[in-house]
C-alpha positions in Angstrom: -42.3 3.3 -53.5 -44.1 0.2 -54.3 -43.2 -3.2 -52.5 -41.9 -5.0 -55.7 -39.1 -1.7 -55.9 -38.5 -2.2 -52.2 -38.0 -5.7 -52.4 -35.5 -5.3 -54.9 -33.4 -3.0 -53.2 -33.4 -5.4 -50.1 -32.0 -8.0 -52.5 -29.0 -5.6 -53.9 -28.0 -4.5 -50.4 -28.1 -8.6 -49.3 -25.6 -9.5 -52.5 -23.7 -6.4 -51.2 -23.3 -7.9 -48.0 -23.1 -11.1 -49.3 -19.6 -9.8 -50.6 -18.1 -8.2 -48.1 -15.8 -10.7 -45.1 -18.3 -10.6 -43.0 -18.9 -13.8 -40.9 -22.3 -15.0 -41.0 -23.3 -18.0 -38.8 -25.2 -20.5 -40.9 -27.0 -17.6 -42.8 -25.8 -17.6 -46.3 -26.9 -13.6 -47.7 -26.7 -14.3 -51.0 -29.1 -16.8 -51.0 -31.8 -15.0 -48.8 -30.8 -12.1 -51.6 -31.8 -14.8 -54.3 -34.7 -15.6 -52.3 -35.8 -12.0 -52.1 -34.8 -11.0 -55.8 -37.0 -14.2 -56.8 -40.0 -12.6 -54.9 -39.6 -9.2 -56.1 -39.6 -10.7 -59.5 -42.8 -12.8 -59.2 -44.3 -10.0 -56.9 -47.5 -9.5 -59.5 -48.6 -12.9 -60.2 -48.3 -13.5 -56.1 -50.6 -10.5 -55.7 -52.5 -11.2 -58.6 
């Protein structure tokens, strides 16, 4: 699995959690899932 494919599926499971009740002190998951989806996306020009 490359890192671009894992980072991607670290981003669906943080919008999944992002959804879910669960109380998150000062940590907002769908953001960081943003954040990681953004990185997946732009993964070959970073490692370019």
């Amino acid at each position: 699995m490359s890192i671009q494919a894992f980072l991607y599926i670290v981003a669906i499971i943080l919008f999944i959690l992002a959804a879910l009740p669960i109380p998150t002190r000062g940590l907002n998951l769908a953001w960081l899932g943003v954040a990681v989806g953004l990185a997946a996306y732009s993964w070959p020009v970073i490692t370019a």
